[in-house]
Structures are given as C-alpha cells and as structure tokens.
C-alpha positions as CSV (number, residue, x, y, z in Angstrom):
1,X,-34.6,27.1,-21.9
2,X,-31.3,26.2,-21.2
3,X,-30.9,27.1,-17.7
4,X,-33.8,25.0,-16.7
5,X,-32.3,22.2,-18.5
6,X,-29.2,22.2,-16.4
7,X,-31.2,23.1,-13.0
8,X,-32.8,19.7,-13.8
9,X,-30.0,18.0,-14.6
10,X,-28.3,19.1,-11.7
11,X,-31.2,18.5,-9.4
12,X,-31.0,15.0,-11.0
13,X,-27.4,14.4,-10.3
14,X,-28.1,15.8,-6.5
15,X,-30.6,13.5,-6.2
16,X,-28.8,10.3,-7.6
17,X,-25.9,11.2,-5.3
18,X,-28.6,11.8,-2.1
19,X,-30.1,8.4,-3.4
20,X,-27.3,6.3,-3.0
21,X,-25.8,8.0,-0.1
22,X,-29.2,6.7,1.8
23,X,-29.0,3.3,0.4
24,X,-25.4,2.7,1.3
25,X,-25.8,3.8,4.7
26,X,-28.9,1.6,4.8
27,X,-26.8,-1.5,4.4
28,X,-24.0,-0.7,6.2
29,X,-26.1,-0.4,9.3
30,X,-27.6,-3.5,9.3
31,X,-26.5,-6.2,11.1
32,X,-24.7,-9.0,9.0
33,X,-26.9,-12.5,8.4
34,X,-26.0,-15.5,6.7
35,X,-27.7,-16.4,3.6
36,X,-30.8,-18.9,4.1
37,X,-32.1,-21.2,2.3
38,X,-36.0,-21.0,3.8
39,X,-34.7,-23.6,6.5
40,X,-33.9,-22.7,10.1
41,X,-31.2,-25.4,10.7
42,X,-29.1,-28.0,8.5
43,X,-30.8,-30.7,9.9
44,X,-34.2,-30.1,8.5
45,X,-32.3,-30.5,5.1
46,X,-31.3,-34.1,6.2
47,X,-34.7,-35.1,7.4
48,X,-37.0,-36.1,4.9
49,X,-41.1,-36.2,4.6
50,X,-42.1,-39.6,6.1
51,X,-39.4,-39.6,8.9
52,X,-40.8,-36.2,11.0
53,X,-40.9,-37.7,14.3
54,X,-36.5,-39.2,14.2
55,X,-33.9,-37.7,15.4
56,X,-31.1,-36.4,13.4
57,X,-27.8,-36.8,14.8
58,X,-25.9,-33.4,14.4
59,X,-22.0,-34.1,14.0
60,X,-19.6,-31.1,14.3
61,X,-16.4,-31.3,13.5
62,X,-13.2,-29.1,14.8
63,X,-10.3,-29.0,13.0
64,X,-6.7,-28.9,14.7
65,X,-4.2,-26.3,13.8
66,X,-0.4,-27.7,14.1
67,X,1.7,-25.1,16.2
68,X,3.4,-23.0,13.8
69,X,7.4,-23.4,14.1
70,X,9.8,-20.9,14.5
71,X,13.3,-21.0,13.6
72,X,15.5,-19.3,16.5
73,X,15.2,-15.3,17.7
74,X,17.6,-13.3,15.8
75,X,18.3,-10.7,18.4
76,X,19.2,-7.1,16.6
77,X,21.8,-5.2,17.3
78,X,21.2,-1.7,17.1
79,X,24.1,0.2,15.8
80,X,24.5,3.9,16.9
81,X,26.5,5.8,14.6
82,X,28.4,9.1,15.8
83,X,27.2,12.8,15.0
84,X,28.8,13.4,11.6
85,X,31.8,16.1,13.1
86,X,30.8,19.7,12.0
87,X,32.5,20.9,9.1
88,X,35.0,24.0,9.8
89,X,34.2,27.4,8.2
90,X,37.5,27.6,6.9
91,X,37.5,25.1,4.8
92,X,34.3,26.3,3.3
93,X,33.7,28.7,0.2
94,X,32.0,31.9,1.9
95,X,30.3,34.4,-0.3
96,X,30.7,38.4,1.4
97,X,28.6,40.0,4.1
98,X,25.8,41.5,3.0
99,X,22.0,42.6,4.8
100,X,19.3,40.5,5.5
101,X,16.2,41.0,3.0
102,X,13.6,40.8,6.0
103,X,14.8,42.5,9.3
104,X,18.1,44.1,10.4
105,X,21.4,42.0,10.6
106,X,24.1,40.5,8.1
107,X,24.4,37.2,6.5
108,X,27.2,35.5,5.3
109,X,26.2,32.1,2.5
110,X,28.9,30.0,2.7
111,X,29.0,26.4,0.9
C-alpha cells in the first residue's frame, strides 16, 4: 500500500513540475501586448455618444532630455611595477635532499 502511495505522489509531483514547465514556456513565447481596455485607440475614450461623426484632435507630446554634463577626462596613468627580484637560495632555510614520492629524482623544500 505504501509503495503505490508514493508512486502517486511522485507521479503527482512530475506532473506539477511538467505542468508548469509548459505554462511558463507558454508565456514566454508570446509576444508582449499592452493591456487594453476593450478600446482600439485613446481617442475613442475622448469621443463621446452624440459626437460620432467629429474629429478628435490627437496631441503627442516629446519630451527633451538636457545633455548630460561631464566634468573633464581624467586620463589614467598606468603604473607598471617591476618583477619582484628572485629571492637567493642562500638566504633561504633548505630542508635535505631526499626522493621524489612519484617518479625518479631528488627534491630539495626550501622556505
């Protein structure tokens, strides 16, 4: 009884997930529209019952951007730094010789 309680619950969840894979892909697909109201322009909002046969004036309006202003280019200058100078093995704390764990050869840890 039990195992056909979780096959259905895991046929449920594989359906859910199939479900809502569809549907997103659904609207994603679709091309975006603008909400409507049930009227194909502005204008038929503005015109009322007894005046069908007026015009309606449409006005559009732009609206101009000021230029954006700029204080004056900082030019960077890129700084290039030297190699740091390799340390000397002299002056380093070397532990013996001794063989390589993997492969033939001798290796020397020095810090």
């Amino acid at each position: 009884m039990k195992r056909i309680i979780l096959t259905a619950m895991a046929c449920g969840v594989w359906l859910s997930g199939v479900t809502s894979a569809a549907a997103l892909t659904y609207v994603l697909d679709r091309p975006p529209t603008p909400p409507t109201n049930g009227m194909a322009s502005p204008s038929q909002a503005l015109r009322g019952v007894d005046d069908q046969d007026k015009t309606v004036v449409e006005v559009t309006s732009t609206v101009a951007k000021p230029p954006v202003r700029r204080g004056p280019a900082h030019r960077s200058q890129l700084v290039t730094l030297p190699p740091p100078s390799p340390r000397d093995i002299d002056e380093m704390t070397c532990a013996g010789w001794r063989e390589l764990d993997m492969g033939s050869g001798h290796v020397q840890i020095c810090e």
